[in-house]
BADOLO-486818 format. One record per residue (C-alpha): residue in one letter; x negated, y negated, z negated. Coordinates in Angstrom, 2 decimals. Layout:
REM residues N
(r 'A'; (X; Y; Z));
...
//
This chain:
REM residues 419
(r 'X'; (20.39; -26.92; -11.81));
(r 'X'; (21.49; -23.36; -11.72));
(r 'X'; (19.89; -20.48; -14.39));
(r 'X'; (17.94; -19.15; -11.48));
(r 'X'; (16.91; -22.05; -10.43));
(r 'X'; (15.42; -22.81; -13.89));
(r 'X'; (14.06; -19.70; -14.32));
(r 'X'; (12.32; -19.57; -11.19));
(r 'X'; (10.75; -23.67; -12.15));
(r 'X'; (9.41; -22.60; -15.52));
(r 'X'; (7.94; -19.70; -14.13));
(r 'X'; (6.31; -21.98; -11.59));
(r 'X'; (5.13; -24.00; -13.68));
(r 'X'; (3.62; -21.52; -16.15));
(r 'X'; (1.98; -20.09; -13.75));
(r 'X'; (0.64; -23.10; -12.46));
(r 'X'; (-0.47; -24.49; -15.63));
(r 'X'; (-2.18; -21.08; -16.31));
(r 'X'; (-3.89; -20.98; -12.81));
(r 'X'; (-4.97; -24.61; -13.40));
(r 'X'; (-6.55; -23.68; -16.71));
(r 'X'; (-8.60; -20.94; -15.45));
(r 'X'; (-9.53; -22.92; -12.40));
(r 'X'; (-10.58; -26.17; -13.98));
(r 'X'; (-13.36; -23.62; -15.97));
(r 'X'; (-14.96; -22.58; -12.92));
(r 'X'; (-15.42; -26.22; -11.54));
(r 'X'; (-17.54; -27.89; -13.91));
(r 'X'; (-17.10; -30.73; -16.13));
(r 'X'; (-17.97; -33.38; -13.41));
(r 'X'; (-16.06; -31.88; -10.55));
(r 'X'; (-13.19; -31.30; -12.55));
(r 'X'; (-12.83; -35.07; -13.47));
(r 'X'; (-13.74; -35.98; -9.82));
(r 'X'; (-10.45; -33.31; -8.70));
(r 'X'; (-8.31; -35.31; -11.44));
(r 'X'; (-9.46; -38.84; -11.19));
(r 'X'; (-9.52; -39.46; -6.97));
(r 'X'; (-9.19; -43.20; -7.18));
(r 'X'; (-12.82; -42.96; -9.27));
(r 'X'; (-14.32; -40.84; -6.24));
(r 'X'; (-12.97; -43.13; -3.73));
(r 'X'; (-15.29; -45.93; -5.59));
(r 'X'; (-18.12; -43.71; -6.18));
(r 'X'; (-18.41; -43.07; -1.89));
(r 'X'; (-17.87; -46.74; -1.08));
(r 'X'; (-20.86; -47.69; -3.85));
(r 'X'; (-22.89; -44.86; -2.35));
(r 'X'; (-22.41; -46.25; 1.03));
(r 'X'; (-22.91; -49.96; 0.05));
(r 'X'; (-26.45; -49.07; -1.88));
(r 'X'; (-27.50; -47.04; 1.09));
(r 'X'; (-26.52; -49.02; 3.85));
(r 'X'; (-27.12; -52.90; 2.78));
(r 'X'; (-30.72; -52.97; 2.13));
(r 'X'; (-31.40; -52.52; 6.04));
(r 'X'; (-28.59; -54.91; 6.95));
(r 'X'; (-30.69; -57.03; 4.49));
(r 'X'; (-33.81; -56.83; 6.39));
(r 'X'; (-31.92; -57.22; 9.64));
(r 'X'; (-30.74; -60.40; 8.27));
(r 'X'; (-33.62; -62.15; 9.73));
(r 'X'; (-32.30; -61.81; 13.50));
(r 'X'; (-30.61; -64.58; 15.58));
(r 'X'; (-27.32; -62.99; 14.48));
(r 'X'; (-28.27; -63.55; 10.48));
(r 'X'; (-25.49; -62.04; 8.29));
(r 'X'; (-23.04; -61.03; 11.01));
(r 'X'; (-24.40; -57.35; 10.02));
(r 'X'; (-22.39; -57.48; 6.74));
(r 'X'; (-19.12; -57.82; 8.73));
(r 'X'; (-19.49; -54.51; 10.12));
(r 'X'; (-20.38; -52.86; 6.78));
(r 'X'; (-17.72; -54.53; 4.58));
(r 'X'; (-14.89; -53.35; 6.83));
(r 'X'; (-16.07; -49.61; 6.88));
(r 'X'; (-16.20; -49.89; 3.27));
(r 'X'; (-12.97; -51.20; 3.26));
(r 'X'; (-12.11; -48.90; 5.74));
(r 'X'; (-13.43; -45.85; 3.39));
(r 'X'; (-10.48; -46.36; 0.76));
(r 'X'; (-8.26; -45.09; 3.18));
(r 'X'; (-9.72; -41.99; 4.32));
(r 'X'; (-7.89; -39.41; 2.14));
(r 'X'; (-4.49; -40.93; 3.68));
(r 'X'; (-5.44; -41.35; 7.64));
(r 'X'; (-8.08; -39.94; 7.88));
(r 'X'; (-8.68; -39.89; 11.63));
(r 'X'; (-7.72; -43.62; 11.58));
(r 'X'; (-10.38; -44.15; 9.56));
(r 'X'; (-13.39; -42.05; 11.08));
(r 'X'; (-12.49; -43.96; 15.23));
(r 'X'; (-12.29; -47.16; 13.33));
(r 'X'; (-16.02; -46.67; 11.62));
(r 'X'; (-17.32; -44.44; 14.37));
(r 'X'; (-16.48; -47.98; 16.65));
(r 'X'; (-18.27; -49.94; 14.36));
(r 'X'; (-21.33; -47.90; 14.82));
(r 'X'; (-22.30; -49.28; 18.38));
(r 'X'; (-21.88; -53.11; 17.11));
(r 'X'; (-23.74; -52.94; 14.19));
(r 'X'; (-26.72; -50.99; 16.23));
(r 'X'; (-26.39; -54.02; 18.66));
(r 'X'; (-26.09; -56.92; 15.99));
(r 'X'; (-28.90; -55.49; 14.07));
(r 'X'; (-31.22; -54.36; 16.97));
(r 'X'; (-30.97; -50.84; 15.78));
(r 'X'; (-31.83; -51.69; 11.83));
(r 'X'; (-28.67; -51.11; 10.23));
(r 'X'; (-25.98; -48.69; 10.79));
(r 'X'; (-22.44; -47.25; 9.43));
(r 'X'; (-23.46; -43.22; 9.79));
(r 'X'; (-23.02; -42.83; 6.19));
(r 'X'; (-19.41; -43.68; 6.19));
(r 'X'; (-18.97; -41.81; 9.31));
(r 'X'; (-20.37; -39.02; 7.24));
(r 'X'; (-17.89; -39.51; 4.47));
(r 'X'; (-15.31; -39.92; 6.81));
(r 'X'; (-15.90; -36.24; 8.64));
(r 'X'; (-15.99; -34.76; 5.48));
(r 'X'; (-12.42; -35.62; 4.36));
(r 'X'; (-11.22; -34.87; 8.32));
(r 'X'; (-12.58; -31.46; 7.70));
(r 'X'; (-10.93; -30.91; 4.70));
(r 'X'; (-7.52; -32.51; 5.43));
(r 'X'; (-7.00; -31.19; 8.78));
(r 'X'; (-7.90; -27.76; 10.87));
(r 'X'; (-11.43; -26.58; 12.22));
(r 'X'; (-10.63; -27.40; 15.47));
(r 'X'; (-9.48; -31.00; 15.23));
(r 'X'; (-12.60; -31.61; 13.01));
(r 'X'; (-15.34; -30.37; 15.72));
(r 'X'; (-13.62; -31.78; 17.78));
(r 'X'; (-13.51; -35.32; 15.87));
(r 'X'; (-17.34; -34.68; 15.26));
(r 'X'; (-18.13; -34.90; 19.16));
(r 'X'; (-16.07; -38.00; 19.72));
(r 'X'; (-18.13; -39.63; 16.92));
(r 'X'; (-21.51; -38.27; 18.24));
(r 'X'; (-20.65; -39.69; 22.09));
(r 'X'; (-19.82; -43.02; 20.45));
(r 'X'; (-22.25; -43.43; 18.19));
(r 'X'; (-25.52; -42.28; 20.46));
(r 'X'; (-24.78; -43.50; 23.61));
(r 'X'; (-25.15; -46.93; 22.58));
(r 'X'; (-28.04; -45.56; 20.41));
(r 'X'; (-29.79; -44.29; 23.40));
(r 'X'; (-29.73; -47.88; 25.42));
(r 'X'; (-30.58; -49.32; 21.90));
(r 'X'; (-33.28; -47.98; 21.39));
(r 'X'; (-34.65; -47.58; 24.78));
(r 'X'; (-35.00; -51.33; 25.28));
(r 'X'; (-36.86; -51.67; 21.83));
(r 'X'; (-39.19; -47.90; 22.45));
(r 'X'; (-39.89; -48.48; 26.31));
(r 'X'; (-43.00; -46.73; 26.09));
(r 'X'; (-44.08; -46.00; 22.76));
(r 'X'; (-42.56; -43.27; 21.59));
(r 'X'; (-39.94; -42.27; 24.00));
(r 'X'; (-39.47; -38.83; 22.25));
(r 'X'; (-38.11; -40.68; 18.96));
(r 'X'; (-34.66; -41.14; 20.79));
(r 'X'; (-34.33; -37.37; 21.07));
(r 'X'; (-35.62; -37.10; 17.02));
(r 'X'; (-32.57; -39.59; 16.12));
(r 'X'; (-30.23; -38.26; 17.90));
(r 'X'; (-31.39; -34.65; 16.87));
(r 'X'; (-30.83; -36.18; 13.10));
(r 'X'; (-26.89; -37.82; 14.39));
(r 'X'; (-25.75; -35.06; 15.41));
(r 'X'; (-27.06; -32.91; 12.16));
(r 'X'; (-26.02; -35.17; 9.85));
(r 'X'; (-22.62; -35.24; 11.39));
(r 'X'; (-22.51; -31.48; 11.69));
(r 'X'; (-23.32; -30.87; 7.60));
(r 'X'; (-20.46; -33.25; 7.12));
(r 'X'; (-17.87; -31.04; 9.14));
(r 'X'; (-18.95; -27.67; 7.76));
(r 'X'; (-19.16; -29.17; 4.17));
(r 'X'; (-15.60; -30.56; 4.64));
(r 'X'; (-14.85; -26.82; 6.56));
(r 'X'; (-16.02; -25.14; 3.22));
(r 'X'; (-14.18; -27.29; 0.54));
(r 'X'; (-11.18; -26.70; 2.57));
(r 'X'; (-11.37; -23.20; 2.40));
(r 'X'; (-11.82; -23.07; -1.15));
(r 'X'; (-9.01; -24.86; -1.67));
(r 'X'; (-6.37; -23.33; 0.78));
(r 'X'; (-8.08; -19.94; -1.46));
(r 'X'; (-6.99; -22.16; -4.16));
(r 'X'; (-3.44; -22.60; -3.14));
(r 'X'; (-2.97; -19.07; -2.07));
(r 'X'; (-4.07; -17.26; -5.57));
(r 'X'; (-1.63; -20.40; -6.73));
(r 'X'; (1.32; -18.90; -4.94));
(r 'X'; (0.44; -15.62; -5.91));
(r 'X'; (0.31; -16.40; -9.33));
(r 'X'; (3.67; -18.33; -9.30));
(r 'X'; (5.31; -15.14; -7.41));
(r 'X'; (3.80; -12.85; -10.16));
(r 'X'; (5.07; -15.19; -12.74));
(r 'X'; (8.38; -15.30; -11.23));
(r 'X'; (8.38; -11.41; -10.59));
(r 'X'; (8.12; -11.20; -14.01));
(r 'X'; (10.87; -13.79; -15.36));
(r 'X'; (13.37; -11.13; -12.82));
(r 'X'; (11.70; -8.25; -14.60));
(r 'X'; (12.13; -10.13; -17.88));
(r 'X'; (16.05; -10.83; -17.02));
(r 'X'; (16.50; -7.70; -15.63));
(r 'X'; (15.16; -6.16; -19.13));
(r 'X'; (17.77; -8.11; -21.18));
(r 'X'; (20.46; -7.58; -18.98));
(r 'X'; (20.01; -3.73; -19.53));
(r 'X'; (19.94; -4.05; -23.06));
(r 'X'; (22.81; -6.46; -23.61));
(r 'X'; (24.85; -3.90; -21.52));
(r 'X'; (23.90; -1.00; -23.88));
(r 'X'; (24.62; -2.88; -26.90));
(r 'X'; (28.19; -4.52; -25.52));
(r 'X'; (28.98; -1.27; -24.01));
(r 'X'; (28.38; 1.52; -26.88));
(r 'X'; (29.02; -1.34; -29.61));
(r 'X'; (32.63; -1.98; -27.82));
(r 'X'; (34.00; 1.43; -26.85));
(r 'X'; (33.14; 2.77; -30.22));
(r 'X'; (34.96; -0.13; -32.00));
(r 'X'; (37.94; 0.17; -29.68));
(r 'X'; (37.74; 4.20; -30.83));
(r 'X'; (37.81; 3.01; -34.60));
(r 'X'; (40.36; 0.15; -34.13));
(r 'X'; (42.72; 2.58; -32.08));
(r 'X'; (41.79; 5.68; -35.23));
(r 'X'; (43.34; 2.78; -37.84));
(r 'X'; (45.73; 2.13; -36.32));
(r 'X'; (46.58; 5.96; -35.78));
(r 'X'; (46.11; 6.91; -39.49));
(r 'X'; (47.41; 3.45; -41.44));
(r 'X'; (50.61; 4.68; -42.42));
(r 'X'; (49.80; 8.43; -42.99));
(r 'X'; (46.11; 7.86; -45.11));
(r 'X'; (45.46; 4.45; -45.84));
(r 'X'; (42.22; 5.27; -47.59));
(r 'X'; (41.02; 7.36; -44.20));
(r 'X'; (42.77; 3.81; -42.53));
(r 'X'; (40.03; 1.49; -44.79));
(r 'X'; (36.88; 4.03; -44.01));
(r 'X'; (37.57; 3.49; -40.50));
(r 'X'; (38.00; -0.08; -40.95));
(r 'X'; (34.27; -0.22; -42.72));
(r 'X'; (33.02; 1.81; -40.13));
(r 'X'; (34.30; -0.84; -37.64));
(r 'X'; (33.25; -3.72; -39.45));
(r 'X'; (29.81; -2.04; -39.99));
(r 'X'; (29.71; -1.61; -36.16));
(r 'X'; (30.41; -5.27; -35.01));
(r 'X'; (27.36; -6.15; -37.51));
(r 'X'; (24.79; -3.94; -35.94));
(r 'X'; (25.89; -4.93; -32.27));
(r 'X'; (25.74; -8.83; -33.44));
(r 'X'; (22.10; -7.90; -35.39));
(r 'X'; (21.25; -6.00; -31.57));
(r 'X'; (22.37; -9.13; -29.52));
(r 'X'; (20.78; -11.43; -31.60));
(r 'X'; (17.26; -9.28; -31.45));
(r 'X'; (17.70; -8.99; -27.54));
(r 'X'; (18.36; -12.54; -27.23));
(r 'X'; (15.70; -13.75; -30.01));
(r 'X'; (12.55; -12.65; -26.99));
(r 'X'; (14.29; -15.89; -24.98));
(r 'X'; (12.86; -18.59; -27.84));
(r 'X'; (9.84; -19.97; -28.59));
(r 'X'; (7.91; -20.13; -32.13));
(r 'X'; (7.79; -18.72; -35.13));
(r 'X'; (11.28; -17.87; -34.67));
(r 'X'; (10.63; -16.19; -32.04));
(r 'X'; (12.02; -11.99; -32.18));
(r 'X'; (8.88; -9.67; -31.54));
(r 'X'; (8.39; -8.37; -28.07));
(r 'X'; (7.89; -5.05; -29.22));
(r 'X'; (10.61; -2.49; -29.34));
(r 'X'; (11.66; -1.75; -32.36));
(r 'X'; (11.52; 2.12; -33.42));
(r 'X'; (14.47; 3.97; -32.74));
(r 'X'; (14.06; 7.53; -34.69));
(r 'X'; (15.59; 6.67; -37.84));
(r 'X'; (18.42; 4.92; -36.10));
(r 'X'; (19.47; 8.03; -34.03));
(r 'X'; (20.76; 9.92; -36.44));
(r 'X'; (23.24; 6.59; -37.70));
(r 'X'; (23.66; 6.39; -33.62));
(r 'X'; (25.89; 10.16; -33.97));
(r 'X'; (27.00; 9.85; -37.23));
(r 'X'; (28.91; 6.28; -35.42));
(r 'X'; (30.09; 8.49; -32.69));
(r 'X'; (31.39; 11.32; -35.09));
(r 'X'; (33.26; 8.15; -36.86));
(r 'X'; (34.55; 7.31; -33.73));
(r 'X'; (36.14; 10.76; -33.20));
(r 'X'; (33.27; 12.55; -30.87));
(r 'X'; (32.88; 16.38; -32.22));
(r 'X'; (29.01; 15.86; -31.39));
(r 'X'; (26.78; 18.98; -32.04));
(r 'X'; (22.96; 18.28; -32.03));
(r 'X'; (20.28; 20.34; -30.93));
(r 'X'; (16.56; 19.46; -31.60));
(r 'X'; (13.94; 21.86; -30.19));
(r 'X'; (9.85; 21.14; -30.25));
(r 'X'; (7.74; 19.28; -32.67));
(r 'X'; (9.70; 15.79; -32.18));
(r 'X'; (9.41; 12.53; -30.66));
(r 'X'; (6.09; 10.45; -29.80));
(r 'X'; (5.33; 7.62; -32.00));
(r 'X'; (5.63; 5.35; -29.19));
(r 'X'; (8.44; 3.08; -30.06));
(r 'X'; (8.98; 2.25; -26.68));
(r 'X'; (9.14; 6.01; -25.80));
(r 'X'; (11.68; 6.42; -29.09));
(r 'X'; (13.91; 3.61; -27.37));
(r 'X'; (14.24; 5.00; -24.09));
(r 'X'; (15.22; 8.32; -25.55));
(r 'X'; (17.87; 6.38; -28.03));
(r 'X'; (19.83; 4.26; -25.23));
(r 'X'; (19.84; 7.13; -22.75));
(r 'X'; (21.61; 8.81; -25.93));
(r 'X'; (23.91; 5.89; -26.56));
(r 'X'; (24.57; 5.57; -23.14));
(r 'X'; (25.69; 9.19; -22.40));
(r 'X'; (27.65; 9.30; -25.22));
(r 'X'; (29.62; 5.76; -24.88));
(r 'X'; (30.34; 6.79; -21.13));
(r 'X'; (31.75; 10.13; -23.24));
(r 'X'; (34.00; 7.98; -25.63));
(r 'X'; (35.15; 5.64; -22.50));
(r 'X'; (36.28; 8.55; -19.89));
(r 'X'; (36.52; 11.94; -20.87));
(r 'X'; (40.32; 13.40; -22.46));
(r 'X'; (40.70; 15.86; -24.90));
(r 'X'; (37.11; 16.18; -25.85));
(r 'X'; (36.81; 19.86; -28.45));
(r 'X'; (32.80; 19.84; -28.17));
(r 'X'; (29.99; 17.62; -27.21));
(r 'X'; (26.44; 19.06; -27.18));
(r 'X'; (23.49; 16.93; -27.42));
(r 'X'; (20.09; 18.39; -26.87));
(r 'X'; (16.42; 16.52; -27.29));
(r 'X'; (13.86; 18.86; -26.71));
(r 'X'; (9.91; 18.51; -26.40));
(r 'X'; (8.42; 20.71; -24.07));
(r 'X'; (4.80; 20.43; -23.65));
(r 'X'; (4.45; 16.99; -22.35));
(r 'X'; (7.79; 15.82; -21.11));
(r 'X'; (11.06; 15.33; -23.26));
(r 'X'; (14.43; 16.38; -21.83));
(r 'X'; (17.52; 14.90; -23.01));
(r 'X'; (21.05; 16.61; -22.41));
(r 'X'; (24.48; 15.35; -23.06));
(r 'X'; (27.25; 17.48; -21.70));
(r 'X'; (31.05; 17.68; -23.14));
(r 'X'; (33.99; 19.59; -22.35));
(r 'X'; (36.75; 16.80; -21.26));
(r 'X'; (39.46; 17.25; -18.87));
(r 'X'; (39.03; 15.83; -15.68));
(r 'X'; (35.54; 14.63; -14.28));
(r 'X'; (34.15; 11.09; -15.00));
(r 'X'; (34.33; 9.97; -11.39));
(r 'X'; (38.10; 10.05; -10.93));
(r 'X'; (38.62; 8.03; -13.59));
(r 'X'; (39.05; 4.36; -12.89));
(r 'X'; (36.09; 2.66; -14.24));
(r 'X'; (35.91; -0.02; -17.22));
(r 'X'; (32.54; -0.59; -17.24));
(r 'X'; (29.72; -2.66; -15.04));
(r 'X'; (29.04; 0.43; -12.81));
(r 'X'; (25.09; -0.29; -14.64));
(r 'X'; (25.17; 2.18; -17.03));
(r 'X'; (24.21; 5.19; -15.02));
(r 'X'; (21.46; 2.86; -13.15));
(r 'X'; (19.83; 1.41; -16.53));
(r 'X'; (19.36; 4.84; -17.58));
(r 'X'; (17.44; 5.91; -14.49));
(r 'X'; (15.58; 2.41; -14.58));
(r 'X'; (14.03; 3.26; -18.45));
(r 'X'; (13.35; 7.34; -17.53));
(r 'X'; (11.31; 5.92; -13.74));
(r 'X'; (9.02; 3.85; -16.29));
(r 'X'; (7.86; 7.03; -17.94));
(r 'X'; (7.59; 9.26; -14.34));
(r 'X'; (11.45; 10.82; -15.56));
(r 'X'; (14.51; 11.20; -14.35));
(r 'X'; (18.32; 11.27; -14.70));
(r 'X'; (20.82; 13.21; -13.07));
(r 'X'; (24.50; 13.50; -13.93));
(r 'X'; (27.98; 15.05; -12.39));
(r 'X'; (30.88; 17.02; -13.33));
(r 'X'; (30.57; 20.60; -14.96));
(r 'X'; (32.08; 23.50; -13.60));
(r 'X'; (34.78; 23.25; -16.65));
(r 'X'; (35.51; 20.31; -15.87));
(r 'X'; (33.45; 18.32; -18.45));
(r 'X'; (30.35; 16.05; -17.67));
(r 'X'; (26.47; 16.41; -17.93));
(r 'X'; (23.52; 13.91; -18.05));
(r 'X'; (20.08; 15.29; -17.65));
(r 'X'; (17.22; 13.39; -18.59));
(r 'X'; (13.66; 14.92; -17.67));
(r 'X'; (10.42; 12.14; -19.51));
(r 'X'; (6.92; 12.17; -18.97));
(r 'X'; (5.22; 11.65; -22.49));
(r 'X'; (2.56; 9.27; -21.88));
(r 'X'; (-0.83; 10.82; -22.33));
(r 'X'; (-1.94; 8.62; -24.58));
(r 'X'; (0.60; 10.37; -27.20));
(r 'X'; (0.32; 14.27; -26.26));
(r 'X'; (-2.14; 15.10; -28.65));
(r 'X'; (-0.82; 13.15; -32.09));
(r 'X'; (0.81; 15.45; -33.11));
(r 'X'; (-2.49; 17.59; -33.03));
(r 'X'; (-4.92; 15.28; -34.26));
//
C-alpha cells in the first residue's frame, strides 16, 4: 500500500470512528445495540410476529382444516430472517401467504404483521418509488381475497366492516412504508455527514503533509546551503588560519545539530504518545538573532534593521516571520555572487509586520540555474496567506534581489503590547 494510500485509510477511519462515536450518543442505549447486534433484531421481529399472530391461528384451530394455519405462519417467520438480504423476495412470498391463510382460517388468522415488517425493511433498503409501489402489490393481494372472504361470512350483517378492514390494510401497510421511508433517510443523512467527515479528515491529513513538507524544506534547505558555505570557508582558510579553519568547523558541526534537533521536532508531530513532539510551534524570537549570526558565519555581510515595538507573542506569528527570514536569506547564500551588503528589515507598523530582504549580488536570481525544489518561494507565500499577507520578490534595479513580506497581525495580539 502506497503512503497516500495509508494516509488517506487512517484518515478514514478516524473519521469514521469519530463520527460513529458521536452518532451512537444520539441513538440511545437500546437502538444503539439493536444498530450493532442485527441478528438479535431479526429474532426480536420473528417473536413479535409469532406472539401476535398464533393466538388467532390458535382459535382457528377448531375448523375442518385444524392446524394447517400454522403452516402458513411458520414459513413467513421463516421467511422474516431473510428480509434484510432480499427483501422483495421476502415481502411477494408473505404477501402470497396472506390469501391462504385468510382462506384456511375463514378469515381468523392472518400474516399482515410480517407483511408489515417486511415493507419496512423494503423501504429502507431500496428507493421511495419501488417501496409504494411494493405497498400496492401487497394491498391488491392481500384484500381482494379479503373482500370475497369476508363477504361470504358478513352477507348481511355488517357489510360496511369490509370497507373498515380494508381501510385498516391499507393504513397499516402505509405506516410501514413511510416508517421504513424515514429510517432511510436518516441514515443516507447518516452516510453523507460520514463522507463529509472522512473528506474533512482527509483534507486535513493533505494539510497536515503539506505542513511538514514546508518545514522539512526550510530546515534541509537553510541547514544545507549554510553548511556547504562553512565546509567550502574551511576549506578556503585551512592552510592560511587553522584556528579561523576550526571556528568554522564548530560552526558547521553546530549547524548539522540544530537541523537534526529541527527534523527530529518536525517529524516528532507524526507519533503517537507521550513521545509525541507538541503541536505547537515553538517560539522563534530568541532564535532569530542565532538565525543571522549563522548566516554572518557563513559569510553573508547581513545588516539588520528593526523598526516598531516588536513582534506579537504569538509563536505561530514569530515562526512565520523566522522561516520567511531563513528562507530569503538561504535563497541569498544559494544564488547571488559577490554579495558586499545584505539588508534585512522587520518592521511593525500598526497592525501588519513587513519583512524585507534585499542584497546587492551580481546577476538576478532567476538566471541562475536552480538547486533547489522550486518550493521555497511558494512556502513563503503559503505561511504570509494564513495571516491575510503577502510575498513578492524580483530582481533590483542593481542587479541584486528583494523579498517583500506584508502580515496581518491577528487581532487578537494588537493591543498586548498596550495592555
Amino acid at each position: 500500500m502506497s503512503e497516500k494510500s495509508l494516509v488517506k485509510e487512517t484518515a478514514e477511519r478516524t473519521a469514521a470512528v469519530s463520527f460513529t462515536e458521536i452518532n451512537a450518543r444520539r441513538l440511545g442505549p437500546i437502538r444503539r445495540y439493536f444498530r450493532s447486534h442485527p441478528q438479535v433484531m431479526d429474532v426480536a421481529v420473528v417473536l413479535a410476529f409469532l406472539l401476535a399472530t398464533l393466538p388467532n391461528v390458535v382459535l382457528a384451530a377448531e375448523l375442518p382444516s385444524g392446524w394447517w394455519g400454522l403452516t402458513p405462519v411458520a414459513v413467513a417467520a421463516f421467511a422474516l430472517f431473510f428480509r434484510r438480504s432480499n427483501p422483495l423476495v421476502v415481502v411477494a412470498l408473505i404477501t402470497v401467504l396472506e390469501p391462504v391463510i385468510l382462506l384456511i382460517s375463514e378469515g381468523r388468522g392472518s400474516v399482515g404483521i410480517a407483511i408489515f415488517f417486511a415493507l419496512y425493511t423494503v423501504a429502507v433498503k431500496h428507493s421511495v418509488r419501488v417501496a409504494v409501489w411494493t405497498l400496492v402489490g401487497a394491498a391488491v393481494v392481500s384484500i381482494v381475497p379479503l373482500w370475497f372472504t369476508m363477504g361470504d361470512l358478513l352477507p348481511d350483517e355488517a357489510p360496511f366492516l369490509i370497507w373498515v378492514i380494508t381501510g385498516f390494510v391499507i393504513t397499516w401497510y402505509a405506516v410501514a412504508v413511510g416508517v421504513g421511508v424515514t429510517i432511510r433517510r436518516e441514515r443516507l443523512h447518516e452516510n453523507e455527514l460520514r463522507e463529509w467527515a472522512e473528506r474533512n479528515a482527509e483534507l486535513a491529513s493533505a494539510n497536515e503533509r503539506n505542513r511538514i513538507a514546508r518545514e522539512m524544506h526550510d530546515v534541509v534547505a537553510h541547514s544545507l546551503s549554510v553548511m556547504i558555505a562553512l565546509s567550502d570557508g574551511a576549506g578556503v582558510v585551512m592552510k592560511r588560519d587553522q584556528d579561523r579553519a576550526r571556528q568554522v568547523l564548530a560552526e558547521l558541526s553546530a549547524t548539522g545539530r540544530t537541523a537534526l534537533a529541527d527534523m527530529r521536532r518536525v517529524l516528532g508531530v507524526l507519533r503517537v504518545g507521550p513521545d509525541a513532539a507538541p503541536l505547537a510551534p515553538l517560539p522563534a524570537g530568541d532564535s532569530l538573532a542565532g538565525l543571522l549570526e549563522g548566516f554572518r558565519a557563513a559569510g553573508l555581510p547581513i545588516r539588520v534593521q528593526l523598526s516598531g515595538p516588536g513582534l506579537p507573542e504569538d509563536a505561530a506569528f514569530q515562526m512565520t516571520v523566522h522561516r520567511i527570514v531563513q528562507e530569503s536569506l538561504t535563497n541569498v547564500l544559494r544564488y547571488a555572487k559577490a554579495v558586499t551588503t545584505v539588508d534585512v528589515l522587520i518592521a511593525r507598523l500598526g497592525s501588519s509586520v513587513r519583512v524585507r530582504v534585499s542584497d546587492d549580488g551580481r546577476g538576478a536570481m532567476e538566471q541562475v540555474p536552480s538547486v533547489g525544489t522550486g518550493q521555497g518561494i511558494t512556502g513563503m507565500r503559503e505561511r504570509a496567506a494564513i495571516y491575510g499577507g503577502t510575498v513578492n520578490c524580483g530582481p533590483t534595479p542593481s542587479g541584486g534581489w528583494v523579498v517583500t513580506a506584508e502580515l496581518r497581525i491577528p487581532v487578537e495580539n494588537r493591543q498586548e503590547k498596550s495592555a
